[in-house]
MIGU-798254 format. One record per atom (N, C-alpha, C, O, CB): residue in one letter; x, y, z. Coordinates in steps of 0.001 Angstrom, whole numbers, plus 500000, padded with zeros to 6 digits. Each point is the difference from the previous one (the first is absolute). Glycine has a CB too. Layout:
N
AXYZ...
//
This chain:
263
X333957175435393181X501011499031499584X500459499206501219X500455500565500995X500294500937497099X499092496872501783X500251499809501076X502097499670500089X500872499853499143X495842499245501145X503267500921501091X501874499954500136X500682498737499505X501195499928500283X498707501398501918X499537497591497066X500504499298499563X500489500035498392X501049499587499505X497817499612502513X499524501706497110X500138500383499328X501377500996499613X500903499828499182X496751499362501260X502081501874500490X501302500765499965X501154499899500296X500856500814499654X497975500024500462X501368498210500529X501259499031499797X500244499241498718X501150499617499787X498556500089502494X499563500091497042X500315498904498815X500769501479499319X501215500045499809X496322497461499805X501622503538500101X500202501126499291X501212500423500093X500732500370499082X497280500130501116X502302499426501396X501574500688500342X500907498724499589X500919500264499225X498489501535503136X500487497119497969X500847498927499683X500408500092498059X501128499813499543X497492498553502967X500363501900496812X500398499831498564X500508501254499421X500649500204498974X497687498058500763X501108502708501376X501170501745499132X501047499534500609X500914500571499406X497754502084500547X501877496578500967X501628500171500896X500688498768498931X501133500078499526X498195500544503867X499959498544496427X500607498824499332X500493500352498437X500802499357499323X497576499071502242X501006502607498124X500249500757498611X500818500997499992X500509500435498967X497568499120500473X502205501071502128X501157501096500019X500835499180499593X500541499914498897X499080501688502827X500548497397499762X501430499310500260X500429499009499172X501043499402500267X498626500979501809X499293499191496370X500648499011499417X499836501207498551X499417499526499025X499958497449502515X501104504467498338X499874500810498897X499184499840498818X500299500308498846X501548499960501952X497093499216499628X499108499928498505X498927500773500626X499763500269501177X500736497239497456X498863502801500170X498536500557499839X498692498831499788X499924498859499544X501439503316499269X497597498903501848X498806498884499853X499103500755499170X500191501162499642X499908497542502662X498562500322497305X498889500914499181X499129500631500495X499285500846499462X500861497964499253X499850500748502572X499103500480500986X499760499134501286X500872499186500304X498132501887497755X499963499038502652X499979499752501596X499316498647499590X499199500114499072X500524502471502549X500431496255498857X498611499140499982X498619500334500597X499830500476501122X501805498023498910X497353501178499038X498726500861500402X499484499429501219X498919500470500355X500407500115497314X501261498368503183X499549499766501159X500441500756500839X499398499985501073X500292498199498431X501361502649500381X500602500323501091X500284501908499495X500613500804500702X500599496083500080X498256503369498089X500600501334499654X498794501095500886X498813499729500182X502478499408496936X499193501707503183X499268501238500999X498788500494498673X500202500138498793X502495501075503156X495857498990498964X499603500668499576X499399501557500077X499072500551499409X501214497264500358X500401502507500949X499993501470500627X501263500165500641X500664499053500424X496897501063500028X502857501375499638X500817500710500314X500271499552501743X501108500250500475X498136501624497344X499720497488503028X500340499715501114X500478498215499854X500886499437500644X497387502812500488X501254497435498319X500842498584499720X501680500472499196X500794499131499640X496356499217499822X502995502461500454X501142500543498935X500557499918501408X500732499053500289X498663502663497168X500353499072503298X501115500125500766X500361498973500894X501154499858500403X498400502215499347X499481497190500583X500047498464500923X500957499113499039X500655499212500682X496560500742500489X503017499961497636X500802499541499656X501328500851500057X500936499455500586X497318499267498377X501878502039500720X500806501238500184X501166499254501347X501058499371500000X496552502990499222X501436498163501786X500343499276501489X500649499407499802X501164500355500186X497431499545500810X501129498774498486X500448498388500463X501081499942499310X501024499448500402X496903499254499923X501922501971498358X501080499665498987X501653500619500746X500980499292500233X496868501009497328X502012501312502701X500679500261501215X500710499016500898X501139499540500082X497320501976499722X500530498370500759X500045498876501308X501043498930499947X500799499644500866X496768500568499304X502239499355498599X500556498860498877X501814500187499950X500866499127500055X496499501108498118X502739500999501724X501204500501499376X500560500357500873X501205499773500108X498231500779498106X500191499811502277X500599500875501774X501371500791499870X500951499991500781X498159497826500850X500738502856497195X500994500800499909X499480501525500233X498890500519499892X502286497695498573X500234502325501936X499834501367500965X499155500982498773X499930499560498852X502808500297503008X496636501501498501X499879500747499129X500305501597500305X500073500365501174X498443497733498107X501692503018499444X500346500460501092X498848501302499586X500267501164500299X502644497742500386X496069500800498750X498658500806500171X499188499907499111X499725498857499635X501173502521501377X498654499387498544X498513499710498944X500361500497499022X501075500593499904X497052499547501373X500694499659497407X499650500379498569X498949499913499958X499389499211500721X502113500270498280X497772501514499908X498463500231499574X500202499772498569X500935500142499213X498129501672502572X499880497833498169X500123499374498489X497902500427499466X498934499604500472X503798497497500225X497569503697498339X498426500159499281X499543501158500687X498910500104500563X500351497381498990X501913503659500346X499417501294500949X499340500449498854X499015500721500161X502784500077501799X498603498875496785X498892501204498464X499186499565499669X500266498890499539X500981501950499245X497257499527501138X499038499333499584X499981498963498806X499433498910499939X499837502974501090X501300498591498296X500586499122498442X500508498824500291X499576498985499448X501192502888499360X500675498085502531X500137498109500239X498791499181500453X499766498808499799X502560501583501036X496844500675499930X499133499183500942X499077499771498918X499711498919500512X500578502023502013X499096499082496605X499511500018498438X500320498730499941X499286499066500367X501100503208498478X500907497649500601X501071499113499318X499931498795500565X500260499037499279X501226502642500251X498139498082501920X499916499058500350X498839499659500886X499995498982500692X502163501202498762X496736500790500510X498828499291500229X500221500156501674X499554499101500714X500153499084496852X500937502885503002X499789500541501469X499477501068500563X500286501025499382X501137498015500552X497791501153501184X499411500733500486X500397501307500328X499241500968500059X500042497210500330X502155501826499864X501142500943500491X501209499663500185X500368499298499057X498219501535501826X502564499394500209X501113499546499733X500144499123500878X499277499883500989X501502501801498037X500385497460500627X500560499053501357X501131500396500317X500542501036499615X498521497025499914X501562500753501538X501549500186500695X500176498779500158X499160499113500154X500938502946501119X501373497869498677X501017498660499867X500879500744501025X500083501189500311X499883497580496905X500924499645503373X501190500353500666X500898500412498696X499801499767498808X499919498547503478X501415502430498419X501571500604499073X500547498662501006X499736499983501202X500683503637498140X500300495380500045X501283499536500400X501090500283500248X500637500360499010X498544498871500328X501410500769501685X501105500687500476X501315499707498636X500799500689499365X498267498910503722X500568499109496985X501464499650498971X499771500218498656X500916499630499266X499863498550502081X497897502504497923X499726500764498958X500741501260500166X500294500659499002X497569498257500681X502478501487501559X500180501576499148X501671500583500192X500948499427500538X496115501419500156X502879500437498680X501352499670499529X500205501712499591X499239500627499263X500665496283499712X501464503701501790X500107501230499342X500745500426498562X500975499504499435X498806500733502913X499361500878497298X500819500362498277X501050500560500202X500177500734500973X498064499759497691X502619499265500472X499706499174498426X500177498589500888X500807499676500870X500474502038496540X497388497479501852X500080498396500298X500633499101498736X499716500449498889X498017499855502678X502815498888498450X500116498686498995X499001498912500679X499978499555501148X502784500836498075X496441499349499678X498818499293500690X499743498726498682X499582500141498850X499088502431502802X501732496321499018X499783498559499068X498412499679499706X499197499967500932X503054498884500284X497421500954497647X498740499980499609X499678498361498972X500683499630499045X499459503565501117X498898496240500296X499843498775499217X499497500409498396X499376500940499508X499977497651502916X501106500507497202X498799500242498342X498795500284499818X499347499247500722X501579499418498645X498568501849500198X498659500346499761X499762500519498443X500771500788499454X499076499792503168X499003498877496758X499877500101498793X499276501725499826X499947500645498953X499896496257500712X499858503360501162X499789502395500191X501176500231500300X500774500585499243X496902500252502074X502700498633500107X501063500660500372X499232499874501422X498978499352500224X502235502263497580X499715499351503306X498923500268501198X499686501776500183X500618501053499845X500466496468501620X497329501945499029X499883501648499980X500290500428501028X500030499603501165X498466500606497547X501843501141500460X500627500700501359X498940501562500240X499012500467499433X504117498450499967X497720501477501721X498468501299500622X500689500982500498X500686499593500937X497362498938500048X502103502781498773X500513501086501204X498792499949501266X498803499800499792X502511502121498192X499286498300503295X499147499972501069X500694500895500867X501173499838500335X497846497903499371X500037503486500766X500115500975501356X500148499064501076X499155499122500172X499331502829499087X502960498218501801X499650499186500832X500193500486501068X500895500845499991X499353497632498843X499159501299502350X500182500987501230X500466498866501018X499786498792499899X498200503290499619X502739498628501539X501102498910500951X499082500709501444X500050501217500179X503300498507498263X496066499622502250X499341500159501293X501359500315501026X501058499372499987X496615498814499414X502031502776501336X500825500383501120X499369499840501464X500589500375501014X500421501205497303X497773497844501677X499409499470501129X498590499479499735X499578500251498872X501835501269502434X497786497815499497X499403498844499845X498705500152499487X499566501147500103X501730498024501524X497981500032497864X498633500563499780X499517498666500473X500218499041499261X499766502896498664X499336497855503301X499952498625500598X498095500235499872X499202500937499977X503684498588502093X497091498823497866X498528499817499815X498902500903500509X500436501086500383X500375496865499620X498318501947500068X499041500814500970X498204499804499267X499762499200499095X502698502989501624X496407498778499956X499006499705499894X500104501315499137X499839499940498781X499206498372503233X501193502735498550X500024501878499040X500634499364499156X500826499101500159X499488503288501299X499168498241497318X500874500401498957X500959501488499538X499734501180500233X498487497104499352X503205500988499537X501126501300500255X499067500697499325X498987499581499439X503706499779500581X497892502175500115X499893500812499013X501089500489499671X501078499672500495X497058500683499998X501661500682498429X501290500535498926X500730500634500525X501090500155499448X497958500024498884X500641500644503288X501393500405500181X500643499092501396X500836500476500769X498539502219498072X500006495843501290X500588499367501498X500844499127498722X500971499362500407X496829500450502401X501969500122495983X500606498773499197X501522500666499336X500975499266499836X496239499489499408X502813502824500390X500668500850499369X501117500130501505X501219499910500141X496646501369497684X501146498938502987X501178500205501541X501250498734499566X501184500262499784X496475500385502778X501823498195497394X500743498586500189X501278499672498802X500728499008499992X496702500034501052X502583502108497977X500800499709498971X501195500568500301X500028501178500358X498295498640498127X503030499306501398X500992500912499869X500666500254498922X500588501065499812X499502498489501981X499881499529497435X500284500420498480X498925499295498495X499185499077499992X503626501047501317X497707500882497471X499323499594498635X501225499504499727X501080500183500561X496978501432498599X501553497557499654X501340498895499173X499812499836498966X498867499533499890X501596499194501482X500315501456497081X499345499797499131X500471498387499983X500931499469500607X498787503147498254X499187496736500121X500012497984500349X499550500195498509X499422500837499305X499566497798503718X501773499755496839X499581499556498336X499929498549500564X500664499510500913X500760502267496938X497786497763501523X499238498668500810X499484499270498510X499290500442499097X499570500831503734X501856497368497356X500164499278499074X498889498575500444X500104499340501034X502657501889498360X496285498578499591X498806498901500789X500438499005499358X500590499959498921X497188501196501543X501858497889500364X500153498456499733X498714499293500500X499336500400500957X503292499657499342X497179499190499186X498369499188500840X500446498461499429X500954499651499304X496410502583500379X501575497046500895X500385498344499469X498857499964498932X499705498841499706X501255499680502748X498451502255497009X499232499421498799X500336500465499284X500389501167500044X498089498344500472X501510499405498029X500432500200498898X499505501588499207X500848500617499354X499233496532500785X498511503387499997X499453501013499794X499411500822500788X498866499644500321X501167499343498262X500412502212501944X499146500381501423X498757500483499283X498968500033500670X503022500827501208X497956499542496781X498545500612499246X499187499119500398X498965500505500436X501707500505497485X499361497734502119X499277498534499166X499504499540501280X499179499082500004X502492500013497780X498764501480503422X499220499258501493X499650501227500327X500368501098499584X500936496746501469X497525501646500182X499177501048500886X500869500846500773X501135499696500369X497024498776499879X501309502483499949X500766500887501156X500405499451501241X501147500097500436X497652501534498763X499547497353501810X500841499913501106X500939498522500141X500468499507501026X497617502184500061X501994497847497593X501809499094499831X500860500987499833X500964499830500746X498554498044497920X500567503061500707X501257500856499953X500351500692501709X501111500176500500X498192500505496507X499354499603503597X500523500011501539X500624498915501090X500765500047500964X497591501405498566X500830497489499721X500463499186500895X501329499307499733X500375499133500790X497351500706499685X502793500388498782X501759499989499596X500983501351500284X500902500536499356X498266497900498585X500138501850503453X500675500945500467X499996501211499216X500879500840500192X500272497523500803X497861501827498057X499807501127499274X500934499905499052X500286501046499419X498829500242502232X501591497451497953X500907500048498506X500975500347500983X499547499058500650X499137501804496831X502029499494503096X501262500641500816X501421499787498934X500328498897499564X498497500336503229X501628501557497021X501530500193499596X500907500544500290X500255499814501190X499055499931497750X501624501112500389X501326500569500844X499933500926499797X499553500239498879X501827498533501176X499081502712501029X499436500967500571X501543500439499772X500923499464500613X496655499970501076X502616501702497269X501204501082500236X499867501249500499X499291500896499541X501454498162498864X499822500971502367X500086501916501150X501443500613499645X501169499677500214X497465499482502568X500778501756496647X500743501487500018X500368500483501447X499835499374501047X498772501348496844X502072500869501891X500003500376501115X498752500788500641X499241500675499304X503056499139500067X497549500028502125X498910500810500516X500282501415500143X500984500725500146X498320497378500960X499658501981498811X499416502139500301X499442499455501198X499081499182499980X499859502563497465X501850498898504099X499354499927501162X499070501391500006X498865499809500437X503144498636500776X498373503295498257X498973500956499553X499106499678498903X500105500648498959X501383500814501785X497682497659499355X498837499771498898X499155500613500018X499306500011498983X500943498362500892X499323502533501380X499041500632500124X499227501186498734X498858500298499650X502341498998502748X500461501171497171X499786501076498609X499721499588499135X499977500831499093X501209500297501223X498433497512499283X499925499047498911X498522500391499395X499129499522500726X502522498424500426X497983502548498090X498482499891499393X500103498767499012X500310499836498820X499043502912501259X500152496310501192X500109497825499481X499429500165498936X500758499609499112X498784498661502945X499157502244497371X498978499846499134X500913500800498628X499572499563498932X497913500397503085X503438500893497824X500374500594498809X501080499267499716X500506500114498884X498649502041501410X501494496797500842X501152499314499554X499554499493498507X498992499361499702X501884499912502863X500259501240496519X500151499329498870X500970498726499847X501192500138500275X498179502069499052X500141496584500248X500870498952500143X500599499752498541X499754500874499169X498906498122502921X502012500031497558X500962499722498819X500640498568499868X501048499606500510X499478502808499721X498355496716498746X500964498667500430X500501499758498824X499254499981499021X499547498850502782X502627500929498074X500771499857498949X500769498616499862X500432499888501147X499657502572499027X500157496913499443X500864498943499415X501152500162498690X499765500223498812X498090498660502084X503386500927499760X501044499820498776X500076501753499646X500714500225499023X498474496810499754X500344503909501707X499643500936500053X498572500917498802X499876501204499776X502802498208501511X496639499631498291X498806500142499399X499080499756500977X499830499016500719X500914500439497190X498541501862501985X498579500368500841X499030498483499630X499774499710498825X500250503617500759X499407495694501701X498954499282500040X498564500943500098X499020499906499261X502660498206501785X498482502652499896X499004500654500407X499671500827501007X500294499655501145X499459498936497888X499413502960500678X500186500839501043X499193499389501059X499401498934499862X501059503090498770X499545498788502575X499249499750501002X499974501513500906X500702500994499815X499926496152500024X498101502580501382X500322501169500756X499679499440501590X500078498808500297X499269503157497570X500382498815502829X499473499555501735X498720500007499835X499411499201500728X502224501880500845X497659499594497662X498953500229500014X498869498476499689X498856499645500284X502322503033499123X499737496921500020X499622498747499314X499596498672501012X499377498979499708X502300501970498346X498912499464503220X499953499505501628X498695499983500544X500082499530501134X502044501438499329X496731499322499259X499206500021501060X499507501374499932X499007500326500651X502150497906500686X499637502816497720X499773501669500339X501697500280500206X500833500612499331X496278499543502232X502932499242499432X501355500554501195X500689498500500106X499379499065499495X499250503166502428X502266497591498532X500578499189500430X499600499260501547X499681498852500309X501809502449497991X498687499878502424X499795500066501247X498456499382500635X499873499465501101X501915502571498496X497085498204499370X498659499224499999X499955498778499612X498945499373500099X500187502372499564X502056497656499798X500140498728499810X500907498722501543X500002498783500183X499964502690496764X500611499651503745X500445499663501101X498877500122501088X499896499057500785X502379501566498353X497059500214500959X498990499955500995X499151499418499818X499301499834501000X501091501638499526X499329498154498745X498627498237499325X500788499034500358X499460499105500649X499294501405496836X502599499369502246X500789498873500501X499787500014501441X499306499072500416X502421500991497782X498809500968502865X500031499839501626X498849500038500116X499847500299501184X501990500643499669X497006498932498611X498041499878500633X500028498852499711X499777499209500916X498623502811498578X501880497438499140X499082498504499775X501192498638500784X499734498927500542X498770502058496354X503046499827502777X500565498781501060X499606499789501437X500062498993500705X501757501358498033X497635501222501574X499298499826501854X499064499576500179X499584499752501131X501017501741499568X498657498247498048X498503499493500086X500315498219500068X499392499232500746X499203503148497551X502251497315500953X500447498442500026X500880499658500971X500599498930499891X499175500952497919X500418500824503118X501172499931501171X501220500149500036X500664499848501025X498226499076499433X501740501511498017X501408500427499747X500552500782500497X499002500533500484X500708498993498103X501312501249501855X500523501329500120X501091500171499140X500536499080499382X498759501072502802X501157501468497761X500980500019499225X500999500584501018X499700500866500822X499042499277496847X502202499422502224X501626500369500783X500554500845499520X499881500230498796X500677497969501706X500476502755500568X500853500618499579X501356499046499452X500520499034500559X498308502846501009X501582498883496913X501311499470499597X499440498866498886X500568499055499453X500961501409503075X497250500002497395X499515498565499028X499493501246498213X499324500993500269X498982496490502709X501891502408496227X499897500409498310X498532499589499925X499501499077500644X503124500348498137X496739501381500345X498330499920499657X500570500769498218X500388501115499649X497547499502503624X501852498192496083X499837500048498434X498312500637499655X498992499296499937X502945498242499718X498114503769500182X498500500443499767X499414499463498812X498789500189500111X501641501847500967X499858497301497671X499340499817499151X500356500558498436X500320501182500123X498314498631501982X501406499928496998X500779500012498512X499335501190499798X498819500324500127X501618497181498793X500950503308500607X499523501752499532X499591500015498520X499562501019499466X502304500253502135X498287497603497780X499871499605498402X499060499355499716X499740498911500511X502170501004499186X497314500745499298X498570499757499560X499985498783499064X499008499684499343X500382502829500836X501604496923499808X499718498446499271X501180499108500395X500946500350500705X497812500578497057X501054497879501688X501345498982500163X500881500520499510X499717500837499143X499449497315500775X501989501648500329X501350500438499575X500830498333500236X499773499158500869X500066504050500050X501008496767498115X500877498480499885X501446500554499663X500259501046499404X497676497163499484X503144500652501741X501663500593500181X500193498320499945X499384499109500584X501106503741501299X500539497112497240X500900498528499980X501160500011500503X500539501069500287X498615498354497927X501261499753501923X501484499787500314X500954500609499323X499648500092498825X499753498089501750X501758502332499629X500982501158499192X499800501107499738X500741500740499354X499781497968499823X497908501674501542X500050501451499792X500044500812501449X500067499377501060X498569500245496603X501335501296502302X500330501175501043X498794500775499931X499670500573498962X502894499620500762X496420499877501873X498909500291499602X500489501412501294X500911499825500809X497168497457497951X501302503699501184X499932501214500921X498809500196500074X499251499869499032X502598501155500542X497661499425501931X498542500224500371X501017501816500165X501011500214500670X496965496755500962X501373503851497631X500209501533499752X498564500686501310X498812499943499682X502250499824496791X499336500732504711X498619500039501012X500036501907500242X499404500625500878X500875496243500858X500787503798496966X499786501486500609X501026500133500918X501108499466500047X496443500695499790X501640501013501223X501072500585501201X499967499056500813X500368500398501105X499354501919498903X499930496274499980X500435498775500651X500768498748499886X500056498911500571X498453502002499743X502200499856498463X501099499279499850X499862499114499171X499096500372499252X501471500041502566X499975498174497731X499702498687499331X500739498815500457X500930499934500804X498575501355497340X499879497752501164X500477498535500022X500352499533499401X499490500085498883X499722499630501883X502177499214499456X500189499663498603X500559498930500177X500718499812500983X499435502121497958X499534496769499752X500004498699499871X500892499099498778X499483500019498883X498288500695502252X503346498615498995X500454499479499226X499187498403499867X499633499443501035X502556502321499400X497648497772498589X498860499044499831X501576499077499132X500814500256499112X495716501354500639X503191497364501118X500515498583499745X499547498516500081X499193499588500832X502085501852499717X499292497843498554X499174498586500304X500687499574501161X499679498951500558X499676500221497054
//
């Protein structure tokens, strides 16, 4: 993809944040056709916005999204700093004819650095770096009208759909945690949407963080201490929440999240 191209790309997802509408899709001159053009737009669009962030999200850790949308495996988006927000949140939400979906997400808070390199981490230099689990309910937003209805690497290159990120309180002892039996619970208005577990992560949670610190070191990223890593939706399908309801991400012995939904 050349950088002009991916500029047009980043110029028409930012022009669709910042003027609140949705599009149908990318123009085919300029839309990514692979997961490495995903992220070159990714980049720029960033670049574009130059707003702070204050760490990552995985998005398509269950074989079933990556299905769903025609991807190889998972990706990562920036978390926006001014997305996130501790529970209980009141969180203003535009119209939407679903609603917006929302996701429970394992999230782990880095306590020191995982800086680029040529080695790759392993599971216990990446497990060293955590200082806490969080339970997160993470509400998506993207600029297209249908995220079903476009390719996967447009849904990356809109920052991976990015939305607003609610944190519970942390478990700095996570260590006792068996991530994979976490049973999750997403409820609205207090009617069950849908169960979920950790397992649903990758296996573990924690294998969804260490694919994150390899493939961001492989692209020259690092991850910081003090920065949130959204591992990826513990819920085996879409889930949708409107405005006026009260949604709780239920995460087990990790506590929950919880969201007052307003226009």
């Amino acid at each position: 993809m050349t950088p002009d191209a991916a500029a047009r790309a980043a110029r028409t997802l930012l022009d669709a944040r910042r003027g609140g509408y949705k599009i149908p899709g990318l123009p085919a001159e300029c839309r990514p056709r692979d997961i490495d053009d995903a992220y070159q737009v990714q980049d720029a669009l960033l670049a574009l916005m130059g707003e702070a962030s204050s760490g990552w999200f995985l998005a398509c850790t269950a074989p079933a999204m990556q299905k769903a949308h025609g991807l190889p495996g998972p990706y990562f988006g920036r978390m926006l700093a001014g997305a996130v927000f501790d529970s209980p949140a009141t969180v203003a939400i535009g119209p939407s004819p679903k609603g917006w979906s929302v996701e429970i997400e394992l999230v782990f808070r880095l306590g020191r650095d995982l800086p680029a390199r040529a080695a790759p981490y392993g599971a216990d230099e990446v497990a060293g770096a955590v200082s806490a689990m969080i339970p997160g309910l993470e509400l998506v937003d993207g600029r297209f009208e249908d995220m079903l209805a476009v390719d996967g690497p447009s849904l990356v290159a809109d920052n991976g759909t990015d939305g607003v990120l609610i944190l519970g309180a942390p478990t700095v002892d996570w260590h006792p945690v068996h991530r994979a039996n976490v049973a999750t619970r997403l409820s609205a208005d207090g009617q069950m949407l849908s169960p979920g577990s950790g397992a649903s992560v990758m296996g573990d949670p924690l294998n969804a963080l260490i694919w994150l610190a390899n493939e961001l070191s492989k692209r020259g990223h690092s991850l910081r201490a003090g920065e949130t890593v959204n591992t990826g939706n513990c819920l085996a399908r879409y889930c949708f929440a409107r405005a006026g309801q009260t949604v709780i991400a239920d995460c087990g012995p990790l506590g929950s999240a919880t969201a007052h939904l307003i226009e």
